[in-house]
C-alpha positions as CSV (number, residue, x, y, z in Angstrom):
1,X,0.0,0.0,0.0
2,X,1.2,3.5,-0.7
3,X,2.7,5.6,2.1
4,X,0.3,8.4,3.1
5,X,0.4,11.8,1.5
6,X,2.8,14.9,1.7
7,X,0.6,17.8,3.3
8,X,1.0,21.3,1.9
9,X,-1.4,24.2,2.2
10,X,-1.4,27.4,-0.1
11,X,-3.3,30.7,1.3
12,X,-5.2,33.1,-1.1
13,X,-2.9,35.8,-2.6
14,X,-4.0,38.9,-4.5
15,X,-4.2,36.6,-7.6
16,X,-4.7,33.1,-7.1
17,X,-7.6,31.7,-5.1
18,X,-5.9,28.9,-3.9
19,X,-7.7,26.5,-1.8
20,X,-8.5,25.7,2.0
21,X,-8.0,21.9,0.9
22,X,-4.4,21.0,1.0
23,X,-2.2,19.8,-2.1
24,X,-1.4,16.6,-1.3
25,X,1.9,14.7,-2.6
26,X,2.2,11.0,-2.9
27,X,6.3,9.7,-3.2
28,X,7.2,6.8,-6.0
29,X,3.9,5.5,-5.7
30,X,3.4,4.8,-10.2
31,X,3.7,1.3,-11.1
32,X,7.0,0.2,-12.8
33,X,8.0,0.5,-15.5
34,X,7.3,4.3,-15.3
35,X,5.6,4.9,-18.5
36,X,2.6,6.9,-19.7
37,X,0.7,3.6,-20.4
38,X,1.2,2.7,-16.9
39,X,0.5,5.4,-14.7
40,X,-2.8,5.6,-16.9
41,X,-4.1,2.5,-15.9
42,X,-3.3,2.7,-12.7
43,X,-5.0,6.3,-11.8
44,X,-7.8,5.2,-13.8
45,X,-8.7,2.3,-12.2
46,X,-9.4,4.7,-9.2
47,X,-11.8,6.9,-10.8
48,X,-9.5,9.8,-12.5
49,X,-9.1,10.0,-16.1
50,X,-6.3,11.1,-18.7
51,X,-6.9,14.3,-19.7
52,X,-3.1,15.1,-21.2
53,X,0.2,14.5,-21.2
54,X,2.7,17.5,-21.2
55,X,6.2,18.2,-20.2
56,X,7.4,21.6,-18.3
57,X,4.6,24.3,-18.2
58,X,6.6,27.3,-16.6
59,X,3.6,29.6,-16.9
60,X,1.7,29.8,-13.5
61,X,-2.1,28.8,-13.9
62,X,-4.9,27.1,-11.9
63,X,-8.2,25.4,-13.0
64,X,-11.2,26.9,-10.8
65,X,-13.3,24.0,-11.9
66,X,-11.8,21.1,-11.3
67,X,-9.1,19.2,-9.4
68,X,-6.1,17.8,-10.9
69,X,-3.4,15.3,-10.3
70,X,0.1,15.2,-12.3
71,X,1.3,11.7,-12.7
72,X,5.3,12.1,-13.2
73,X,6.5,9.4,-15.1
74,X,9.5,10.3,-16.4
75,X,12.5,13.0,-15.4
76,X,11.8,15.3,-12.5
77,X,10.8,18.9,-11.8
78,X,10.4,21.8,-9.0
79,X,6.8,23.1,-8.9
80,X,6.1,26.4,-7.5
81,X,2.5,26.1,-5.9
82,X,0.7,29.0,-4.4
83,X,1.3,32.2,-6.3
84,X,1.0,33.8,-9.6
85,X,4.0,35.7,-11.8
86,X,3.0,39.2,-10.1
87,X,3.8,37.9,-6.8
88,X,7.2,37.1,-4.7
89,X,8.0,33.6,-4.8
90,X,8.7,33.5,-1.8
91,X,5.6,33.3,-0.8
92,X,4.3,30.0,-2.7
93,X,6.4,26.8,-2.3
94,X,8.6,24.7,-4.1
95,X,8.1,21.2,-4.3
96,X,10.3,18.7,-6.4
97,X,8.8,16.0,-8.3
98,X,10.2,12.7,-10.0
99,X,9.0,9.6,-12.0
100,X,6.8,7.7,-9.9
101,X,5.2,10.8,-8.0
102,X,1.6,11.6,-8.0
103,X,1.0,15.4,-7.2
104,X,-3.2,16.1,-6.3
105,X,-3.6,20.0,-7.0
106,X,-7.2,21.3,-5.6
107,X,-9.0,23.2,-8.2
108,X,-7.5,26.9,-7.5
109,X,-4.0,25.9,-6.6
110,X,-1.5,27.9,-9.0
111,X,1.2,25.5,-10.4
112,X,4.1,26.1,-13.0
113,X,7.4,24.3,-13.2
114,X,10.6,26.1,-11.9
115,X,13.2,23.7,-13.4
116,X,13.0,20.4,-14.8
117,X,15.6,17.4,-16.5
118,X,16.0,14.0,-17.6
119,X,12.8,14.7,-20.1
120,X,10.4,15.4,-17.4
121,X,7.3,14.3,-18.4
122,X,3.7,13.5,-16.9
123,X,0.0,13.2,-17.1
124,X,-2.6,15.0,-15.9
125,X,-5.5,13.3,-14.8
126,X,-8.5,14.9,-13.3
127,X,-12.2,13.1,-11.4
128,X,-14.8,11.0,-12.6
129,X,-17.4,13.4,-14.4
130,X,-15.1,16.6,-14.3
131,X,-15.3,19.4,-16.8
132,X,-12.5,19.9,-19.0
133,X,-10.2,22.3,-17.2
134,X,-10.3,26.2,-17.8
135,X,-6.8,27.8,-17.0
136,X,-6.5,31.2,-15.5
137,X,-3.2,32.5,-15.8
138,X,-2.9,34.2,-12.0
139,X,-3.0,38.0,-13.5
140,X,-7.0,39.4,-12.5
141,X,-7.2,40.4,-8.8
142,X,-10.5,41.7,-9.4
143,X,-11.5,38.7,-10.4
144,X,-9.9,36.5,-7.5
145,X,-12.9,35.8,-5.6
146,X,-14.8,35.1,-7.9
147,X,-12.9,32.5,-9.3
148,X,-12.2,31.3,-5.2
149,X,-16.1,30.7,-5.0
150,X,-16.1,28.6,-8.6
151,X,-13.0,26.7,-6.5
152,X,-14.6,26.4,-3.7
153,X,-17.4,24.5,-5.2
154,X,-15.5,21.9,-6.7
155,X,-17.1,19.1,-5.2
156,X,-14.8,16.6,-3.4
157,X,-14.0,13.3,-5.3
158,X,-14.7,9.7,-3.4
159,X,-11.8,8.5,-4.8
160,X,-7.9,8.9,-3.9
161,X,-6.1,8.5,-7.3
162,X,-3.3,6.6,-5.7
163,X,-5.2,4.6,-2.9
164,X,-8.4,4.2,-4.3
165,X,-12.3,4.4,-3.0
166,X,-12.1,6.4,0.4
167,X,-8.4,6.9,0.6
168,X,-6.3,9.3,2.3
169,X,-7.8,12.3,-0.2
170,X,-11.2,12.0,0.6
171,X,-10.2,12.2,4.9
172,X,-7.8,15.1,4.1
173,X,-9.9,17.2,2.1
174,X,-13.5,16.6,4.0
C-alpha cells in the first residue's frame, strides 16, 4: 500500500484563489515500468481519467473547476505552488517532483514548473465526471474571488487517485 500523503497548504494571494484543501503529494507510488501507459491505468482504475500528457509548463495557472493530479513518469521537476507571476515567490512553495510521483492539486492551486531534467514528463488526470479544465493565468485580482467561489465549489471526489475508493484524499480534504 502507498505511504500516506505529503501535506502542503497554499493561502489566497491577491491573484490566485488557492484552496482551504491542502495539495497533497504521494512519493514513488506509479507502477514500474514508469511509462505513460502505466501510470494511466493505474490512476484510472481509481476513478480519475487522462486528460493530457505535457512536459514543463513554466507559466503559473490554476483550474477553478476542477481538481487535478500530475502523474510524473519520467525525469523530475520543481513546482512552485501558491502564487501567480506578479507575486514574490517567496511566498508559494517549491516542491520537487520525480517519476513515480503523484501530485493532487485542488482546483484553484496555481502551479508552473521552476526547473526540470531528464525529459520530465507526466499526465494530468483529473475526477470521474469533471469538466475539461479552464486555465487562469494568475493575473486578475479583481477577479480573484470570484474564481475562489467557482473553487470552492468543486465538489470533493470519493476517490484517492493513488489509494483508491475512500483513501487518504477523501479524509484530508473533508
Amino acid at each position: 500500500m502507498a505511504p500516506n500523503p505529503e501535506v502542503y497548504y497554499c493561502s489566497q494571494t491577491s491573484f490566485v484563489p488557492n484552496s482551504r484543501l491542502p495539495v497533497l503529494l504521494y512519493r514513488n507510488v506509479l507502477p514500474h515500468p514508469h511509462s505513460e501507459e502505466t501510470a494511466k491505468q493505474f490512476l484510472e482504475k481509481n476513478e480519475w481519467f487522462h486528460g493530457g500528457t505535457w512536459g514543463a509548463i513554466s507559466r503559473h495557472h490554476f483550474h477553478p473547476n476542477t481538481h487535478e493530479c500530475y502523474a510524473v513518469f519520467q525525469g523530475s521537476s520543481t513546482l512552485l505552488i501558491g502564487v501567480g507571476p506578479l507575486e514574490d515567490e517567496t511566498k508559494g512553495q517549491k516542491v520537487s517532483v520525480s517519476a513515480g510521483d503523484a501530485i493532487i492539486l485542488p482546483a484553484g492551486v496555481s502551479h508552473c514548473s521552476r526547473g526540470f531534467g531528464g525529459d520530465y514528463r507526466y499526465i494530468g488526470v483529473y475526477p470521474k465526471g469533471s469538466p475539461k479544465w479552464k486555465n487562469e493565468f494568475c493575473r486578475d485580482e479583481s477577479r480573484c474571488g470570484e474564481l475562489r467561489q467557482e473553487a470552492e465549489h468543486v465538489p470533493v471526489p470519493d476517490w484517492d487517485p493513488v489509494r483508491g475508493y475512500k483513501g487518504p484524499l477523501c479524509e484530508l480534504w473533508a
